[in-house]
N, C-alpha and C positions, 0 to 999 in steps of 0.2 A: 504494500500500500504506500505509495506516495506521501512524502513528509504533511506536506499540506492537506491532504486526505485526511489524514492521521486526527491534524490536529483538531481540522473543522468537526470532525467525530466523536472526538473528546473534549470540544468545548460543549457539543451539543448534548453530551453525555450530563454533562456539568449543570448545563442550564434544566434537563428532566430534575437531575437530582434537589435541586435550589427549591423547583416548583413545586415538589414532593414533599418538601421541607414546611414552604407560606404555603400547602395543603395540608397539613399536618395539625392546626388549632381547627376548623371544620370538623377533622375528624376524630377527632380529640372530644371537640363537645355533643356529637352523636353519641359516641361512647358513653357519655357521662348521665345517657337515659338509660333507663331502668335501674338493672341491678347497682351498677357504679352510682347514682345519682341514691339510691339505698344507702349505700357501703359510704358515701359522704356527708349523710344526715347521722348514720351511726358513729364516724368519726368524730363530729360534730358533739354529739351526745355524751360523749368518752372524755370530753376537751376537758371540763374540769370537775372531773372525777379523779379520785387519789387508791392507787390500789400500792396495799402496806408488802414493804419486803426488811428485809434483816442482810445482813453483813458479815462475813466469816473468813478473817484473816484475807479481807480483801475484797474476799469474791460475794458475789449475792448467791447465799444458801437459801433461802427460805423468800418464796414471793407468790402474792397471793397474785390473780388473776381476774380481771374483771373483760366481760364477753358484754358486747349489743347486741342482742338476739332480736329479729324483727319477727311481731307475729303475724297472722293469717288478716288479721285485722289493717294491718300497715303501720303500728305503735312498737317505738321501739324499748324495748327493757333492758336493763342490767343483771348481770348476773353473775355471782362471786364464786371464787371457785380459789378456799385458802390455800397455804402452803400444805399443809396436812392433803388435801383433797375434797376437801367437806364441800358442798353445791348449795349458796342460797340464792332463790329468786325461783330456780326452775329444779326440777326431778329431773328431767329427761334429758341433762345433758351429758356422755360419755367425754372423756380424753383419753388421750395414748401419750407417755413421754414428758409430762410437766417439766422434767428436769430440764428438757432442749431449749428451752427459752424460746423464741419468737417461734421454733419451730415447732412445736406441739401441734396436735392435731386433735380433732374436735370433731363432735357430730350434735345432733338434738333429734332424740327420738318422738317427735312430735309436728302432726302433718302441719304445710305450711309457715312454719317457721324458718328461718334462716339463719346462720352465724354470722356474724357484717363485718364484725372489728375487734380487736383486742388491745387491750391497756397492761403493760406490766413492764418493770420493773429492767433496764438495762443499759449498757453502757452506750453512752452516747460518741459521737464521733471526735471528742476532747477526751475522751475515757471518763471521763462521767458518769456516774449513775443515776439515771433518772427513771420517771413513768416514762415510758414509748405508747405510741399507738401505731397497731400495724393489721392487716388481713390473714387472719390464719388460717393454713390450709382445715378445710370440713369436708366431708360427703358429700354433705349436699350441693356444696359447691361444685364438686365432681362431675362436671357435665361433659360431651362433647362440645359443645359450644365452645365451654371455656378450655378446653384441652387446645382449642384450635386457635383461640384468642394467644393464648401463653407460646403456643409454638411461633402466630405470625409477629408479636410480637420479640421476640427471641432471632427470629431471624432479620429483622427492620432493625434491631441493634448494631447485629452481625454486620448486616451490607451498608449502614450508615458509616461502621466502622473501615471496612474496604474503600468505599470510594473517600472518604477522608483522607485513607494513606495517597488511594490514587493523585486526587487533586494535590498533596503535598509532594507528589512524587517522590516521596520514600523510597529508594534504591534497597534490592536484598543484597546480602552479603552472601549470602549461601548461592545464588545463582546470578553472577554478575550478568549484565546487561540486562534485567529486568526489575520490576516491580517488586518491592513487599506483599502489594496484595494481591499478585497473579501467582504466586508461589504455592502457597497452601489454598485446598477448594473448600468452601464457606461447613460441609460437611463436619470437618474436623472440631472449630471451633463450637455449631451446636453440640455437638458430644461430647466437646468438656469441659461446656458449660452447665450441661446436665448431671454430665457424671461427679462434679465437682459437691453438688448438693443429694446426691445417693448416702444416705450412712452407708458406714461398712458394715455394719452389725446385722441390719435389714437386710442388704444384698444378698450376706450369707447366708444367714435366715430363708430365703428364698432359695439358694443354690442349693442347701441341706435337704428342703423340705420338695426340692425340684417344682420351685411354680416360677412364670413368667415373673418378672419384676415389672412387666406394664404398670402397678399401682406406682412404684416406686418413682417410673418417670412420670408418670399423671401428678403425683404430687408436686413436684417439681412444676409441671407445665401451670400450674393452676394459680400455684403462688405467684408466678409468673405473673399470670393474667390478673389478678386481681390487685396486685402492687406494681408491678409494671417497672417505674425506673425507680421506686424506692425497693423495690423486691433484695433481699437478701441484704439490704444496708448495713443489719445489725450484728451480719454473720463473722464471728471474729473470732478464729480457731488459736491453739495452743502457740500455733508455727506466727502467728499473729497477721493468720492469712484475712483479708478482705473483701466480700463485695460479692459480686457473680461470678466472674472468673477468680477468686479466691487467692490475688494474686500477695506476695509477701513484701513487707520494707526493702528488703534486700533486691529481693528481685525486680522489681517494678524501677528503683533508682539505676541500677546497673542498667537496663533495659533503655531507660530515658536519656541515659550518656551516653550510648551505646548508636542511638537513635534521636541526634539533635533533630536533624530536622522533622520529625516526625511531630513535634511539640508538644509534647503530654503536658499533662500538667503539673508543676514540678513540687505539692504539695500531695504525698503519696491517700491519706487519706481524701481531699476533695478527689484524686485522681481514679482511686478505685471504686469509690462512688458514684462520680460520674460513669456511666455502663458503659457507651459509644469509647470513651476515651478508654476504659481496660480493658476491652474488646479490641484495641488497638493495640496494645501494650500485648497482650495476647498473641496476635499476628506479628508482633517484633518478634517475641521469646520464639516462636515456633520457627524464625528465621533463621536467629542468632544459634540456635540448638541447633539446626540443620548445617550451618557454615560450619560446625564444629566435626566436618563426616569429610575424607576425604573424595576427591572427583568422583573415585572407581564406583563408593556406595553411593552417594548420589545419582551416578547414572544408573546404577543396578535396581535404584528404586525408584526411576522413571519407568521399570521396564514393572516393577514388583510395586505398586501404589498401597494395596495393604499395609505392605512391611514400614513405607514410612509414615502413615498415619500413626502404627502401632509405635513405632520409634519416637514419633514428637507425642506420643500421648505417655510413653515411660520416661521421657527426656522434662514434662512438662509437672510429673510427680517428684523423679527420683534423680532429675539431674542427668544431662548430655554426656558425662564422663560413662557414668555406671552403663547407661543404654546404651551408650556406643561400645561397649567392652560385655553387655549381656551380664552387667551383676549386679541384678535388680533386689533390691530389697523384697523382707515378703509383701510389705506396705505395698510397693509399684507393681508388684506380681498379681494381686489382688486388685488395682486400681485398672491394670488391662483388662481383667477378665471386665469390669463393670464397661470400662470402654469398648470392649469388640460386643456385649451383652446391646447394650444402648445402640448401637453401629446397627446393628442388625435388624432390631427392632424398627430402623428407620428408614436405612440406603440398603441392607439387603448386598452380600451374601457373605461370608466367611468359611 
């Protein structure tokens, strides 16, 4: 193609994406009928309510929980559910996992009601501990609908983040003369942005017991959908990982030196909170890990596309040294199976 060809194609590229963007509050307030236009009165409702928690050499042991359950009627209630587990306001409310914090899961056995919102007790983006209010995953939320809200959302992160690198024209290091975001196919990144929020405990649970993990990604897709670009804010592991792609201090700054012109944002907390922008940071790391493979495997996995998904997906857990040498912790050994598990379940075949 012709320089000039090129370019007229990629500015016109540029200009869909711009118009997709000032399309974007439109669709934004569609959205925000029905069930979301709910899930906003219940937040609403949450605003200043105080749900009690305790402190235990640091951490928060004990936090009571408060749920806006909306009934059949359209009135939304409160519902307390202490650090013991005791339920007032409603009978019919089940949980799984209290201890997960924002992650808990909920149901209400009782027709026409809904779960909207929850208030408790966690560390704020200063490290602070405060009430939060967030959308917990429940059953009933569990819809198709919203499976498919969660996925197209998840992917509109994805490619917002691609043509980001595009437009900055981000160069790979791993395969000179192109692109960052022509490198790896959008595939990748969904799968480990989902497998990121898989417990391990559950996984295996499921591989023991031999059932599909379908709930396991449902979950995932759902919280998605219903929190959308706050989803997973509050997820802040041992390793002091963040965000959706779950990324770490260490990793995210190396990454951003690594990758000036890419311009992250050089405040690792607003960074991994921002989704589009660790979604970026994501497609560096999968770059950077790759450049770290001499020519031979690189072409060998032009020819073998599996082997390097499964590579930047063990390089993306357990570090580009151990993958490229195959000496995987059992941690990364375990984090493939959930990734080729997830793979499969979506893009099909292994």
């Amino acid at each position: 193609m012709p320089a000039r060809v090129k370019r007229e194609a990629d500015t016109k590229k540029t200009l869909i994406f711009i118009a997709i963007l000032l399309l974007c509050p439109s669709v934004c307030q569609a959205e925000e009928k029905g069930i979301f236009a709910d899930i906003a009165r219940a937040k609403e409702a949450l605003k200043d309510q105080t749900a009690g928690y305790e402190i235990c050499r640091g951490r928060i042991c004990k936090a009571d929980v408060l749920l806006a359950v909306v009934g059949p009627d359209g009135r939304i209630g409160i519902v307390k559910i202490d650090s013991a587990g005791d339920v007032t306001g409603k009978d019919q409310i089940e949980f799984d996992h209290l201890d997960r914090g924002m992650g808990a899961a909920f149901s209400v056995d009782e027709k026409g009601c809904l779960i909207l919102a929850m208030k408790r007790a966690a560390r704020d983006r200063y490290g602070r501990i405060k009430d939060e209010v967030y959308v917990p995953y429940s059953e009933q939320m569990d819809t198709r609908e919203m499976r498919r809200l969660g996925m197209a959302y998840l992917r509109s992160v994805i490619a917002r983040a691609r043509e980001k690198l595009k437009i900055l024209r981000v160069k790979s290091m791993a395969y000179p003369g192109k692109l960052v975001a022509d490198t790896v196919p959008s595939d990748v990144p969904v799968t480990i942005a989902l497998v990121e929020h898989i417990d391990p405990d559950d996984f295996n649970a499921c591989q023991r017991a031999k059932k599909p993990i379908t709930p396991l990604i449902d979950k995932v897709l759902v919280t998605l959908a219903l929190n959308r670009e706050e989803a997973y804010r509050f997820c802040d592991s041992t390793a002091c990982a963040r965000g959706l792609f779950q990324l770490t201090p260490l990793t995210y700054n190396l990454i951003r030196k690594k990758y000036p012109e890419a311009l992250l944002h050089p405040d690792f907390v607003s960074g991994t909170e921002d989704q589009v922008n660790a979604a970026m940071a994501a497609f560096l790391l999968f770059d950077s890990d790759l450049n770290s493979l001499d020519r031979a495997r690189l072409n060998y996995f032009r020819r073998r596309p599996e082997l390097k998904r499964l590579f930047i997906a063990a390089s993306y857990n357990g570090g580009s040294g151990r993958a490229a040498h195959n000496r995987l912790l059992r941690e990364t050994k375990n984090y493939i199976k959930k990734f080729k598990a997830v793979w499969i379940n979506f893009f099909r075949p292994y």
